[in-house]
C-alpha positions as CSV (number, residue, x, y, z in Angstrom):
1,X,18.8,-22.3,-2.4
2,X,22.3,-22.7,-1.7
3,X,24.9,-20.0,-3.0
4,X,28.2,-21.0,-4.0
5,X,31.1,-19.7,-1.5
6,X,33.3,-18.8,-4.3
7,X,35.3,-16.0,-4.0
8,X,34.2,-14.0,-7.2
9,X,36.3,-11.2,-9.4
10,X,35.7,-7.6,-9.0
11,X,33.0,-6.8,-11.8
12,X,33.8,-3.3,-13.9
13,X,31.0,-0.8,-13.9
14,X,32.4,1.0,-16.5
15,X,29.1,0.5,-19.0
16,X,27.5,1.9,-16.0
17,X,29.5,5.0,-15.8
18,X,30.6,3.8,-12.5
19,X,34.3,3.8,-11.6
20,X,34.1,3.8,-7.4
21,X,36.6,3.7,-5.4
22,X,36.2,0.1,-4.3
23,X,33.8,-2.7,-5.0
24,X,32.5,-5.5,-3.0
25,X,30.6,-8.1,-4.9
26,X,28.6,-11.0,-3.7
27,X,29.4,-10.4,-0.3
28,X,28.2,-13.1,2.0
29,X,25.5,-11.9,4.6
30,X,27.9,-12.5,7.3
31,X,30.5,-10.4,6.1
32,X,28.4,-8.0,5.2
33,X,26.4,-7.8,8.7
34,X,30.5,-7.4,10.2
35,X,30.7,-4.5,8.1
36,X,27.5,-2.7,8.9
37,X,28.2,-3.1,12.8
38,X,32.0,-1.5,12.6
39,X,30.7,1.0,10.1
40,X,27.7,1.6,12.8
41,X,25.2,1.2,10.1
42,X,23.3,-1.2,12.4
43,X,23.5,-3.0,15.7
44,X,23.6,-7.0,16.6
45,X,20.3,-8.1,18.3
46,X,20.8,-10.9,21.2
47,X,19.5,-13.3,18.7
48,X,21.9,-12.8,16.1
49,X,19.6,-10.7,13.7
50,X,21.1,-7.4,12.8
51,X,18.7,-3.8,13.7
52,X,19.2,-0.7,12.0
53,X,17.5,2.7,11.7
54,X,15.8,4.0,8.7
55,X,16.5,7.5,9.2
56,X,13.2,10.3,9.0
57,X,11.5,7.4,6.0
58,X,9.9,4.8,8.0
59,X,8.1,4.2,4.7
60,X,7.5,4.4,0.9
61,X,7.1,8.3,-0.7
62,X,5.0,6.8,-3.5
63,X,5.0,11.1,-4.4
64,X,8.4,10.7,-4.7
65,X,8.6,8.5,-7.4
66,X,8.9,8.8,-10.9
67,X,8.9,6.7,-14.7
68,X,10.9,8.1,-17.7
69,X,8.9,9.1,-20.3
70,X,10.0,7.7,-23.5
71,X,8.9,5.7,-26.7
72,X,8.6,2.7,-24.2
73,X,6.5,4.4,-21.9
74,X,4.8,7.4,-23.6
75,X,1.8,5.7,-24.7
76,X,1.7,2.5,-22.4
77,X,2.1,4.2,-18.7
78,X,-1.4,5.4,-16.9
79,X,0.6,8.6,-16.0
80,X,-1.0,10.8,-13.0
81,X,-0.2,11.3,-9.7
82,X,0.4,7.4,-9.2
83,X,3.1,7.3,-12.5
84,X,4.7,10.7,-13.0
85,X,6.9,11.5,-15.6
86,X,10.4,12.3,-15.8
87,X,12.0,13.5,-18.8
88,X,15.3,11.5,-20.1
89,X,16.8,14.5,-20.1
90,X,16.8,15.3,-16.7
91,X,17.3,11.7,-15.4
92,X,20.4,11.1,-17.5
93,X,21.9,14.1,-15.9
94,X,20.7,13.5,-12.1
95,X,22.1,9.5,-12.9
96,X,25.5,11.4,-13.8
97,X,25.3,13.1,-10.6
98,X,24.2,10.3,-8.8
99,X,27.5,8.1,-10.0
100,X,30.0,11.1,-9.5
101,X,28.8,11.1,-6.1
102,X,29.2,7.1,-6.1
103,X,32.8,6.9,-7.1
104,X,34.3,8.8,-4.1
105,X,32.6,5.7,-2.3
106,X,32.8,2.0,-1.6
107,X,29.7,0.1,-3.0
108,X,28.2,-3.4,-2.8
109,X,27.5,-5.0,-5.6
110,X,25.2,-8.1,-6.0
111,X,23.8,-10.2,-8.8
112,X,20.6,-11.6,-8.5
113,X,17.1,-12.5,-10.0
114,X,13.2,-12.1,-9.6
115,X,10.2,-14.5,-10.9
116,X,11.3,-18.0,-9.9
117,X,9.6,-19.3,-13.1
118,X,12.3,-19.6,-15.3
119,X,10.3,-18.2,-18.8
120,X,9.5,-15.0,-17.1
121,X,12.9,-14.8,-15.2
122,X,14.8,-11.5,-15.0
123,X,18.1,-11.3,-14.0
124,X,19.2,-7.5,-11.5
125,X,21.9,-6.5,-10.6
126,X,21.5,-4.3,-6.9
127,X,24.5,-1.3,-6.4
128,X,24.3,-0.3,-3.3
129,X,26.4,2.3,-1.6
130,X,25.7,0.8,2.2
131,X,26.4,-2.5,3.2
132,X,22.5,-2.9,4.7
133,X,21.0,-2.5,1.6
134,X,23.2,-4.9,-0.1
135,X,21.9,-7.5,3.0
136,X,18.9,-6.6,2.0
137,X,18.9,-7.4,-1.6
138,X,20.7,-10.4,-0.9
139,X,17.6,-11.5,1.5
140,X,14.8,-10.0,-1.0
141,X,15.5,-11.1,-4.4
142,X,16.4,-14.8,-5.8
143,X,19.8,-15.9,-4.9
144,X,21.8,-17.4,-8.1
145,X,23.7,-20.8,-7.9
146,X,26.5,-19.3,-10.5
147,X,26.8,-15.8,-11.0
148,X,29.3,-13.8,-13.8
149,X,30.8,-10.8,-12.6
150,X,31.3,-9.5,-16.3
151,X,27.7,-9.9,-17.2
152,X,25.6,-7.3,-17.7
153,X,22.2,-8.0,-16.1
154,X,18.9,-7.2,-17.3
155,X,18.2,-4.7,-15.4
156,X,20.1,-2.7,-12.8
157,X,19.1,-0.6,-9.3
158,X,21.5,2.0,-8.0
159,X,20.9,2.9,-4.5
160,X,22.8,6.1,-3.1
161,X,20.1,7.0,0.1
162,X,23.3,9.4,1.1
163,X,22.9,11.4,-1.7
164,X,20.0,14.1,-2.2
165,X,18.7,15.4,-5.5
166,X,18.1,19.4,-5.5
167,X,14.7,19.9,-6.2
168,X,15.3,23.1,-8.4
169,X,17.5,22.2,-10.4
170,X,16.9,18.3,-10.6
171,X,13.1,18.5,-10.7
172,X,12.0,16.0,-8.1
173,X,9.7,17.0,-5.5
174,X,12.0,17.1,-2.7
175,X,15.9,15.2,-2.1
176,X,14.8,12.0,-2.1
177,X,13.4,9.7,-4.9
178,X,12.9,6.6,-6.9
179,X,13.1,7.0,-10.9
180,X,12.4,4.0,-13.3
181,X,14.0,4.2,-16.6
182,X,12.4,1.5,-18.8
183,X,14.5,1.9,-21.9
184,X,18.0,2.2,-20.1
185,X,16.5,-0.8,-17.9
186,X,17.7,1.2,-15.0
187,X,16.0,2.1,-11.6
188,X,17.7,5.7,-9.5
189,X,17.2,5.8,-6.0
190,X,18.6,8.6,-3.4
191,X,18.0,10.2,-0.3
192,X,16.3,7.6,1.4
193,X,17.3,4.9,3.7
194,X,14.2,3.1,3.9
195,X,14.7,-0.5,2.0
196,X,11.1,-0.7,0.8
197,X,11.9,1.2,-1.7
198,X,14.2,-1.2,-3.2
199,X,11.8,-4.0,-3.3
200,X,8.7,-2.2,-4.6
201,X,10.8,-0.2,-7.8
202,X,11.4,-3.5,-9.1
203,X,7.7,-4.9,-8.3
204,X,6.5,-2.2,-10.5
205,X,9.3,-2.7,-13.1
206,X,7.2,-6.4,-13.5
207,X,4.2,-5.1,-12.9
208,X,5.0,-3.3,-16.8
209,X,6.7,-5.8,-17.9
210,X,4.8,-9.1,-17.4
211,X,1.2,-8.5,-18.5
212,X,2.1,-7.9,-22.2
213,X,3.6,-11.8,-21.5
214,X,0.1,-13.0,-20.6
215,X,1.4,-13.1,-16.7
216,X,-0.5,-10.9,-14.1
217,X,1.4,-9.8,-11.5
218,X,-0.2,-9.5,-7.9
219,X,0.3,-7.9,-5.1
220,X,-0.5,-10.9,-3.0
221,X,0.9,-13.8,-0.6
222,X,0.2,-17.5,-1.2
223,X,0.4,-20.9,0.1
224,X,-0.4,-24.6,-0.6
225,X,-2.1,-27.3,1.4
226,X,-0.6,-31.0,2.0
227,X,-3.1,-31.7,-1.4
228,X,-1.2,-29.5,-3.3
229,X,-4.1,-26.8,-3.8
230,X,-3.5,-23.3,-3.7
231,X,-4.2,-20.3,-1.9
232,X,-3.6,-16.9,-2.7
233,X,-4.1,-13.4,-0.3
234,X,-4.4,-10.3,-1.7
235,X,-3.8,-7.0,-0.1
236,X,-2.1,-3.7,0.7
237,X,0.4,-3.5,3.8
238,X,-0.8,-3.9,7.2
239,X,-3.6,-6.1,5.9
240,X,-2.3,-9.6,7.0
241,X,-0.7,-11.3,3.7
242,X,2.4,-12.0,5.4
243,X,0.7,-13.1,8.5
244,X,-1.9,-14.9,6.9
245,X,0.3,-17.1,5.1
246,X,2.9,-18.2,7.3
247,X,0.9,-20.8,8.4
248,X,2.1,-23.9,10.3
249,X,-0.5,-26.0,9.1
250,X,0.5,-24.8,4.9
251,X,3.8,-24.5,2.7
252,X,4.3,-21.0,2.4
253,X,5.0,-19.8,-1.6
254,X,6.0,-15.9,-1.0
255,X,4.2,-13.0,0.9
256,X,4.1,-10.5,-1.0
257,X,4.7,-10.5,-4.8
258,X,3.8,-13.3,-7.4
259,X,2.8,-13.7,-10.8
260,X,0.1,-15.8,-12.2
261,X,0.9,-17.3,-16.1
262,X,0.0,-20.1,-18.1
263,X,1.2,-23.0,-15.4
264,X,0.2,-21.4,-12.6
265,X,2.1,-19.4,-9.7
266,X,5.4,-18.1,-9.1
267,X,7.3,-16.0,-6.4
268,X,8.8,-12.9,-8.0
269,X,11.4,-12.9,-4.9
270,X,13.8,-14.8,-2.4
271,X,12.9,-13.1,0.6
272,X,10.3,-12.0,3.4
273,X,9.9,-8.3,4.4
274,X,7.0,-9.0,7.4
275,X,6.4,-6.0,9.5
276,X,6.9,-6.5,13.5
277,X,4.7,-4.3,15.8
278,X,2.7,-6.2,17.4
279,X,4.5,-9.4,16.6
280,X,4.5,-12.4,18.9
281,X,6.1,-16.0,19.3
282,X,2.1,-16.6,20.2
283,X,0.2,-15.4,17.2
284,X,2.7,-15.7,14.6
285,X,5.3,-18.2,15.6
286,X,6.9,-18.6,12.1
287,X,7.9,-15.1,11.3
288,X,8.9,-14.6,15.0
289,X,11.4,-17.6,14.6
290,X,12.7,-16.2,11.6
291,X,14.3,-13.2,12.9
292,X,17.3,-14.7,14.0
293,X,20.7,-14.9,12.9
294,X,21.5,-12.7,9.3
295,X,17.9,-11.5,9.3
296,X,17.6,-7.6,9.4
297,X,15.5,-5.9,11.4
298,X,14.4,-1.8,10.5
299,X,13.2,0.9,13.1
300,X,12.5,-1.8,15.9
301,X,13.5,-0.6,18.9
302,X,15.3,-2.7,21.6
303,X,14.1,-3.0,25.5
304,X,15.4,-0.5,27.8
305,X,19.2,-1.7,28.6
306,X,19.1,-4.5,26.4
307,X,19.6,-5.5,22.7
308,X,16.4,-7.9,22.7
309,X,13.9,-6.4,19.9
310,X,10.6,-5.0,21.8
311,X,7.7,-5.5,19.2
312,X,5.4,-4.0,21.3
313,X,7.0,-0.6,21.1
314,X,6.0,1.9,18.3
315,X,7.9,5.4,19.6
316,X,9.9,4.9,16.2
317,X,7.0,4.0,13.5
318,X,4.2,0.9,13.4
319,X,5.9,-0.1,10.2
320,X,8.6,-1.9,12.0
321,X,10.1,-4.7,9.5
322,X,11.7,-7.8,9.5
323,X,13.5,-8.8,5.9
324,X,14.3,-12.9,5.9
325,X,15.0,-15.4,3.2
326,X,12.7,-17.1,2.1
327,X,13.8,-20.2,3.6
328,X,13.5,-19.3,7.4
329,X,10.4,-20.2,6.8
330,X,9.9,-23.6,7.8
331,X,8.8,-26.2,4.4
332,X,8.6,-23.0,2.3
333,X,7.9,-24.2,-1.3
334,X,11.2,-24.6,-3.3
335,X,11.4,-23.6,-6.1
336,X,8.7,-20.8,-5.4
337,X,6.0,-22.3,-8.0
338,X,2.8,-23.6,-7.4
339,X,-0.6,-25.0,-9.2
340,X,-3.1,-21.9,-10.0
341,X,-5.1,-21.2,-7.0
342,X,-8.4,-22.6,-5.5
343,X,-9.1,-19.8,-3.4
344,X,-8.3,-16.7,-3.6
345,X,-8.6,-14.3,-0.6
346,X,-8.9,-10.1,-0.6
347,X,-7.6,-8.6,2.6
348,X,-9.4,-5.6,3.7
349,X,-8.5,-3.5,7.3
350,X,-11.4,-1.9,7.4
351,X,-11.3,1.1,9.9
352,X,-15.5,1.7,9.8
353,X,-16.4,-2.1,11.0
354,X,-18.8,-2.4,8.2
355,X,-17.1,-5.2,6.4
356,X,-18.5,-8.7,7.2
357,X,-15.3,-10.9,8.5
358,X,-15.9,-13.1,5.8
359,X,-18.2,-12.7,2.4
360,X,-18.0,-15.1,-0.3
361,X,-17.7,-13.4,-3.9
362,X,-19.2,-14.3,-7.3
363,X,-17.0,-13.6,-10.4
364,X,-18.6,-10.1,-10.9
365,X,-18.3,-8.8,-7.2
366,X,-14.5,-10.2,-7.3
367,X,-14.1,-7.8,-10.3
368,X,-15.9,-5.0,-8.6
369,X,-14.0,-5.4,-5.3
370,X,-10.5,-6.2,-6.9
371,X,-10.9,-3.0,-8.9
372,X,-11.9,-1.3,-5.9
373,X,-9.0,-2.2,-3.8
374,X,-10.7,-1.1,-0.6
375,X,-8.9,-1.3,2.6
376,X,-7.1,1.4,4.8
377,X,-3.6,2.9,4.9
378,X,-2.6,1.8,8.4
379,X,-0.1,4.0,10.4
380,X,4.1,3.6,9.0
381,X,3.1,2.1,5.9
382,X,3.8,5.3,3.7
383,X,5.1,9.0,4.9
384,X,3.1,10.9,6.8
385,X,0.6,8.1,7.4
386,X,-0.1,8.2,11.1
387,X,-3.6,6.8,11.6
388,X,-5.7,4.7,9.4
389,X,-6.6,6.1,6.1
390,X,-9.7,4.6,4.4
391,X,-8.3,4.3,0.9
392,X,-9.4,2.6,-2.5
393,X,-6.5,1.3,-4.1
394,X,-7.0,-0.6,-7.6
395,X,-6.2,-4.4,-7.6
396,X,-4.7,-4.2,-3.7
397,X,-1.5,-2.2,-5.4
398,X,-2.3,0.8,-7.6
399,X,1.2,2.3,-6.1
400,X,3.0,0.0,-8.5
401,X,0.8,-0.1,-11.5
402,X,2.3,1.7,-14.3
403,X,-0.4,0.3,-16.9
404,X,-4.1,0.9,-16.8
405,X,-5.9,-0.6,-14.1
406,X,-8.2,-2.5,-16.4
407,X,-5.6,-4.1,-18.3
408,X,-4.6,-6.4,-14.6
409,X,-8.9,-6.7,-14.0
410,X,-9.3,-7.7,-17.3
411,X,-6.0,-10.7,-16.5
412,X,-7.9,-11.6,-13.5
413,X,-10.9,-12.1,-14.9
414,X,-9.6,-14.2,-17.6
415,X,-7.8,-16.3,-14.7
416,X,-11.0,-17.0,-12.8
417,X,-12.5,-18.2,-15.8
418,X,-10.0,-20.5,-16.3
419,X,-10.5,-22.7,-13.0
420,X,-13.0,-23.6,-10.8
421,X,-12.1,-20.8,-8.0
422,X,-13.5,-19.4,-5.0
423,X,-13.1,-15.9,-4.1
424,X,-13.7,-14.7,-0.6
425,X,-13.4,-10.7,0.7
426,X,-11.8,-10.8,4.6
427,X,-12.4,-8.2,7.1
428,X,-9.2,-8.0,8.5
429,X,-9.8,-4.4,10.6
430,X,-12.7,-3.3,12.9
431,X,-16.2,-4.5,14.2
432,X,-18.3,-3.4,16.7
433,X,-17.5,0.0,15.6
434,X,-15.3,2.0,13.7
435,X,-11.5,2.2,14.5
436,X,-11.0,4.1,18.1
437,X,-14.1,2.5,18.9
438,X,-14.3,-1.1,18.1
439,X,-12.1,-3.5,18.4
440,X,-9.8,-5.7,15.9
441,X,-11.3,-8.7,14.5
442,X,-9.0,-11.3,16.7
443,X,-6.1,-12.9,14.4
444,X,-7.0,-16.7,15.3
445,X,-11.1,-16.1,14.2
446,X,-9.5,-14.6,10.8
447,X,-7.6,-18.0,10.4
448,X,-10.6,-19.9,11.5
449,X,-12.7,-19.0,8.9
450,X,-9.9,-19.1,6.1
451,X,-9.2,-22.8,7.5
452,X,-13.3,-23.3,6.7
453,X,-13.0,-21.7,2.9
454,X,-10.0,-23.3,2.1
455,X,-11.3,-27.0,3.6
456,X,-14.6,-26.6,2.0
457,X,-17.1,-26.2,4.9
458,X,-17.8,-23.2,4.0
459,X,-19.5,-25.1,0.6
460,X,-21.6,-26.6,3.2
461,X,-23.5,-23.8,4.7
462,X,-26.6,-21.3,4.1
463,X,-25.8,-17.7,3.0
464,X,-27.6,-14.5,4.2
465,X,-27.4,-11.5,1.9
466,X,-25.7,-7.9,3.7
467,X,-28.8,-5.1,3.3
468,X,-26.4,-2.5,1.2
469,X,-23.2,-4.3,0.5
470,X,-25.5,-7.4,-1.1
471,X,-21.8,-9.7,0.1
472,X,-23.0,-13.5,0.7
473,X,-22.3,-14.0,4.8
474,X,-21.8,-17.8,5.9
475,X,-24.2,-18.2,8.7
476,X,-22.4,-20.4,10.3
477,X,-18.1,-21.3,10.9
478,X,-16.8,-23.9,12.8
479,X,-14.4,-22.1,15.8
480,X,-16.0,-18.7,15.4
481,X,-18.9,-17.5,17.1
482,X,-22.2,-17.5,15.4
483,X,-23.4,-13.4,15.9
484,X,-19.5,-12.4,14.5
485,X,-20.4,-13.7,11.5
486,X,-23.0,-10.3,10.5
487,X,-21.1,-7.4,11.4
488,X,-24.4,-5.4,12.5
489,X,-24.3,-8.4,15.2
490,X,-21.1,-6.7,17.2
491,X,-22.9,-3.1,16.8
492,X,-24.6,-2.1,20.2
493,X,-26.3,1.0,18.3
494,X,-28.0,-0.8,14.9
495,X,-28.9,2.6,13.2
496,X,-25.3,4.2,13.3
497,X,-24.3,0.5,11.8
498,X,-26.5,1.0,9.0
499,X,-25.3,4.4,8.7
500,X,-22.3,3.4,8.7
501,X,-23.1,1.2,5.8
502,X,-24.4,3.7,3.7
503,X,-21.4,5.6,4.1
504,X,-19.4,2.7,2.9
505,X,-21.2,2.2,0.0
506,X,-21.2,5.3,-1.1
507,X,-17.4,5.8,-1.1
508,X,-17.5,2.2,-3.2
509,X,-19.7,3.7,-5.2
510,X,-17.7,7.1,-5.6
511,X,-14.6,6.0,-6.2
512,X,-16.2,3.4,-8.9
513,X,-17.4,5.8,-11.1
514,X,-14.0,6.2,-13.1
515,X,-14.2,2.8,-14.2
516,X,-18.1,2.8,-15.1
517,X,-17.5,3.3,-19.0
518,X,-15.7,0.2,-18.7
519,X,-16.6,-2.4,-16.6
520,X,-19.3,-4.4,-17.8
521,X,-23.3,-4.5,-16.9
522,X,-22.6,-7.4,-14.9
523,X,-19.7,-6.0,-12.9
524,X,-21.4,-2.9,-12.7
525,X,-24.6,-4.8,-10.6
526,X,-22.0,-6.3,-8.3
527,X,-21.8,-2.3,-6.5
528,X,-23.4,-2.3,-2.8
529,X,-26.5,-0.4,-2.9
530,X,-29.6,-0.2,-1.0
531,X,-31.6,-3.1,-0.6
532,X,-35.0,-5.0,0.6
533,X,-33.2,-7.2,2.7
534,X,-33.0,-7.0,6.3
535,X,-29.8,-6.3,8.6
């Protein structure tokens, strides 16, 4: 999408309670990558992107963040350790705070939008007080063709990562945090530097917001074929949705965050965030060729006497990042809508290498497994995560649901009976072993067999049941070796497989039982359990 070059008047923040000391507004990305190098917020690459350091958050602090409590929220928001409240109280005082600290500064302002269907459109504007985080909204979110300084947007996010809340007096949990104020439309973030922080506020902010219009948000990537059909990956960080969809051979929609309404898919941003360790012009050509000029590049570090990004190196965090528009991506789909999906694919890094690296789902076990969420924290995704995590986390994303779970299962449910879908789980972590022992399931089988489900010769093959997960196994792929295809295959000891089985199941089965009162008898059947049938 092209932005107009305009230069634009200075918008007042007084409704905001802002008054700093100067404002830059709709800065172009080049201008503001000059200021971040001569205010040494970040340092030029050799190919033109711009690299800059996060500080000590390398990640999220999901127990940092917090929803107002209020007549909007009070009896909507699941509240627990996922949705804490904050009183308005204290929030209206700490955003006071927050904007006296602001107006001895410069801040960026800039005007944008998410959801890139236009009936669930919402217009933000980002105030940032560094000139990398304003880059970084202007990569993330959907760039207007006209914008109007003296509008007042639908929502707002303040962003002051050099200011730190005191913990005593302001009630956060320590000086950093994110706070979401639903009837001031407002998100409050401080002490942090990290820019994930940004993007995912306002990915919860629709994941309220958009249900009660019939639209259920996913925490998901997606892509379309030359046909036009649609294909849709769902899964935490580290999981492959980014790398799964930037696919030479598809039209890349988004990957990360889109909503599913009445006519189909939609991108709720402008912009790629793709993390980098690890990354190669080899297995992932298209994000590799998008970090290049104006891109942004966080906690990558450079080879020794040189300013040429080393993705290989993880001294600084494994949850290196890359933020691009949208349109770096070679034939990315513009505008960011597609048709529903045909397949739908859950992404699961499993650390135990039980997982099969492919199952195919009926409608019950895709309920079952997309209220599960299984997968594992990998290392740099979140504070303090420094080794896989095995972790169940409801529909791929419970870090940014602030309604029940149920209420986006039961969305999904009423989706998949709407079209004629196929719903595969992916193994996207171990085999032959659990993680320190086995290996990584190689990237190019993974896209193999997604080429096969999405082509339909997977349609064309026998099944064989797993012994306690009951997932339907393809006994045969084209490109991918015949004894990966049963994860027990890759095992050299067969009785510490099946243990390891067990051990899965029970955790499934464990972390299940909160939703047992109301899932259905059906869905219910779908849990893995011990069977007749033979490894």
């Amino acid at each position: 999408m092209k932005e107009s070059q305009t230069q634009f008047a200075q918008p007042s923040l007084d409704y905001l309670q802002l008054n700093p000391e100067k404002i830059y507004y709709q800065t172009t990305p080049e201008e503001l990558i000059k200021m971040a190098v001569i205010q040494q917020e970040g340092i030029l690459t050799d190919n033109g992107a711009l690299s800059i350091d996060t500080g000590i958050f390398t990640g999220r602090s999901p127990k940092d963040r917090y929803i107002v409590i209020d007549n909007i929220t009070r009896d909507r928001v699941n509240w627990g350790e996922v949705n804490q409240p904050y009183s308005t109280s204290k929030f209206d005082l700490l955003y006071t705070k927050v904007c006296r600290y602001l107006d001895k500064k410069t801040v960026y302002v800039r005007d944008s939008f998410l959801c890139a269907e236009n009936a669930s459109q919402l217009d933000l504007r980002v105030i940032t007080e560094t000139a990398t985080q304003n880059l970084f909204a202007h990569h993330m979110f959907l760039r207007p063709y006209v914008v109007s300084p003296a509008k007042q947007q639908d929502w707002t996010l303040v962003s002051a990562p050099g200011f730190k809340a005191d913990p005593i007096v302001d009630e956060t949990r320590q000086g950093n945090f994110t706070i979401i104020n639903f009837s001031r439309r407002l998100v409050l973030i401080g002490g942090t530097f990290y820019n994930g922080e940004i993007k995912k506020a306002m990915f919860s902010v629709l994941n309220f917001l958009l249900p009660f219009k019939g639209v259920l948000p996913m925490h998901c990537s997606a892509n379309v074929g030359n046909d036009g059909e649609t294909s849709v990956f769902f899964g935490l960080s580290g999981t492959g949705k980014t790398t799964l969809s930037a696919d030479p051979d598809r039209r890349l929609v988004g990957d990360d965050e889109h909503g599913w309404g009445n006519n189909g898919l939609f991108n709720f941003e402008g912009g790629c965030y793709a993390k980098t360790y690890g990354l190669s012009s080899e297995k992932e050509p298209q994000i590799f060729s998008a970090i290049r000029d104006l891109a942004m590049l966080e906690n990558v570090p450079f080879e020794k006497g040189t300013q040429h990004p080393d993705y290989q190196n993880k001294i600084k965090t494994e949850n290196g990042r890359a933020a691009y528009p949208l349109n770096y991506i070679p034939e990315a789909v513009t505008p960011a809508v597609a048709k529903p999906p045909k397949n739908v694919f859950f992404l699961s890094a499993d650390a135990f290498g039980v997982l099969p690296p492919i199952s195919k789902l009926t409608q019950e076990q895709a309920m079952y497994y997309f209220l599960s969420g299984y997968t594992c924290k990998l290392a740099g995704t979140e504070s303090g995560i420094n080794e896989p995590v095995p972790t169940f986390s409801a529909c791929f994303g419970n870090a940014f649901l602030p309604l029940s779970q149920v209420i986006y299962a039961d969305l999904l449910g009423k989706k998949l009976k709407q079209g004629n879908v196929n719903i595969w789980l992916i193994n996207t972590g171990w085999m032959g072993g659990s993680c320190g022992e086995g290996k990584r399931i190689p990237l190019a089988f993974t896209r193999s067999m997604i080429k096969a489900a999405m082509n339909g010769d997977l349609n064309k093959c026998s099944y064989r049941k797993h012994a306690v997960l009951h997932l339907q196994m393809p006994e045969r792929c084209p490109d991918v070796p015949t004894e990966m295809l049963s994860p027990v295959n890759q095992w050299s000891d067969k009785e510490a497989y099946l243990y390891a089985a067990y051990k899965l199941s029970d955790l499934f089965r464990d972390n299940f039982r909160q939703y047992v009162d109301l899932a259905s008898s059906e869905v219910k059947a779908a849990q893995p359990g011990v069977s007749e049938v033979n490894l």
